[in-house]
N, C-alpha and C positions, 0 to 999 in steps of 0.2 A: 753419421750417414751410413757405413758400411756395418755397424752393427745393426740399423732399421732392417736395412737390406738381406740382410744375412737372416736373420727373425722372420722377416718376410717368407723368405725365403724356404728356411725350414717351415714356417706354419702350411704354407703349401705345400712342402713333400709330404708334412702329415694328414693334411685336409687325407690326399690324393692316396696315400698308402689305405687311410678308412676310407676309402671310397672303393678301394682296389679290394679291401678285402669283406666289404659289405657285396660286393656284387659274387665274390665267390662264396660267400657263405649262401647268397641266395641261390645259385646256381647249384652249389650240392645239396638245396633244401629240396630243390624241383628233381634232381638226379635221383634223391632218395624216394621222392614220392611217387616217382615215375616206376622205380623201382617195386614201391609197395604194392601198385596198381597191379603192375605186372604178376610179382606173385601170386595177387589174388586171383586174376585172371588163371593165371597156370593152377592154381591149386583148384577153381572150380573144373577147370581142362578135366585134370586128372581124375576127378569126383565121377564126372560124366563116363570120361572113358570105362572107368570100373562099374558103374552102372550099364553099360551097353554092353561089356564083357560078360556082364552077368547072365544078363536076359540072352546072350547068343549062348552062354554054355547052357543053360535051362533048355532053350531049343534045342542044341545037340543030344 
């Protein structure tokens, strides 16, 4: 009975450990993509800003 229990027992801390660690690996999947986003954003930023940089020193 105490050895069922104990089985039990651990196959639930295992379920719950892959479950613990499926929800972090998803969480750094979204952190990283959030992240790619982001750069892309910032690197067209940056594209623009030197495009307008341009065209004001051509004026001057």
């Amino acid at each position: 009975m105490q050895k069922t229990l104990f089985w039990k027992r651990l196959a639930g801390k295992e379920k719950a450990d892959v479950e613990k660690a499926a929800a972090e690996k998803l969480r750094l999947a979204t952190q990283i993509d959030t992240q790619q986003q982001f750069n892309k954003q910032f690197e067209s930023l940056v594209v623009e800003h030197d495009r307008l940089l341009m065209i004001f020193l051509k004026l001057v």
